[in-house]
N, C-alpha and C positions, 0 to 999 in steps of 0.2 A: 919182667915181661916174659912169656910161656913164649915167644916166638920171634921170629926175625924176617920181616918184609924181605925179598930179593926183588934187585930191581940191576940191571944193566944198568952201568955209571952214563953210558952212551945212548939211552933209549930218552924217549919223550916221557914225561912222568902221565904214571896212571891217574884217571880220573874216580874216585870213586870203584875200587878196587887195587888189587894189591894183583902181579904178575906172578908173583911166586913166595909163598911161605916154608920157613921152616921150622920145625917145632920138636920139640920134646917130654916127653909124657904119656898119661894117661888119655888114650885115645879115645873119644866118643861120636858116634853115626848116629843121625837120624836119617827114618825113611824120608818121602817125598810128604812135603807135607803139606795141605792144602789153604783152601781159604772158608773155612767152615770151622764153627765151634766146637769144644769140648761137648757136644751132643752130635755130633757127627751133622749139623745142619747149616748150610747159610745163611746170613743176617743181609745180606747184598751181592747184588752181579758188580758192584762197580769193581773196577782192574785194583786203584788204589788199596780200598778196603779190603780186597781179597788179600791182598799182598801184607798186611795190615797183619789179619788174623796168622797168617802164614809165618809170619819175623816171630807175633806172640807166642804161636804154636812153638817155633824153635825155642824160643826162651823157656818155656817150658820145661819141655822133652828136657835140654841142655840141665836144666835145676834139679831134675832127676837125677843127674850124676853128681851133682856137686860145680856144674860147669856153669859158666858166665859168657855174657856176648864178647866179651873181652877176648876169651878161650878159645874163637871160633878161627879156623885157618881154611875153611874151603864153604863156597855156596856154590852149588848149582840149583837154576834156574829154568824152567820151562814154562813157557807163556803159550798160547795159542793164537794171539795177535803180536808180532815186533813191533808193527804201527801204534798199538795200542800201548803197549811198553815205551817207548819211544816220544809217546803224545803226552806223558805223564810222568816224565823224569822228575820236574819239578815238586809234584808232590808227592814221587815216590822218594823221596830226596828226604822229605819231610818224614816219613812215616818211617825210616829208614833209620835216620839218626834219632827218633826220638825213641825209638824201642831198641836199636842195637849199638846204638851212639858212632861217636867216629872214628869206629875201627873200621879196616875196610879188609879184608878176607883176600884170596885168591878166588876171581868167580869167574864163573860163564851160564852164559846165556843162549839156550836152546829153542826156537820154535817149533812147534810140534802141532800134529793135523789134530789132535783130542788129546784130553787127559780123561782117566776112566771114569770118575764123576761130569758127567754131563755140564755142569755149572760152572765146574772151574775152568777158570780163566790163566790159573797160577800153581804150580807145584815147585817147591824147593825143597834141597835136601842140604844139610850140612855135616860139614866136621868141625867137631872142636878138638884140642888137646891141650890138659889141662897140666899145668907145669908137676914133675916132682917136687915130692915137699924137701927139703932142704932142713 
């Protein structure tokens, strides 16, 4: 494993995220990245789908370097609705494990008054680190 969940032995365990990671390696950033295709276009407003394309995009980018959703130690997340994020755990749940499986990351979650494409509903940005070879 490229990394080590930290979790307080005394806290409530995380849902669906990790409190703290730590890792070692070769580091990789992506920017914020949205819910629009590799043509810079949307296919849907739904929150879900956006979120969708947004995990793919990661996976992507992350392939670039050689990196796997395995490799990922940090998400941040900006929604433009909580309510909306909130209403749709359960198939964000779905869309979540089936593109980034059940790893779960250090994340947070940001609302914010726009994102600079007008459409989006979702912007995420990750790190991954992908272990030394050995």
């Amino acid at each position: 494993m490229s990394h080590e969940i930290l979790h307080p032995k005394t806290w409530a365990a995380a849902r669906g995220y990790a409190n703290g990671v730590a890792a070692q390696g070769r580091m990789v950033f992506t920017g914020g990245l949205i819910g629009w295709n590799a043509e810079q276009q949307f296919t849907s407003d739904d929150f879900v789908d956006q979120v969708a394309q947004a995990l793919r995009s990661i996976v992507e980018v992350l392939a670039c370097a050689g990196a796997k959703p395995e490799h990922l130690v940090r998400l941040t997340w900006y929604v433009t609705d909580k309510q909306e994020y909130l209403a749709n755990l359960k198939g964000l749940g779905a869309v979540y494990k089936e593109i980034i499986g059940r790893h779960y990351p250090a994340m947070a979650l940001v609302q914010v008054v726009a994102l600079v494409e007008d459409r989006a509903k979702v912007e995420i940005e990750a790190t991954a680190v992908i272990p030394e070879a050995k």
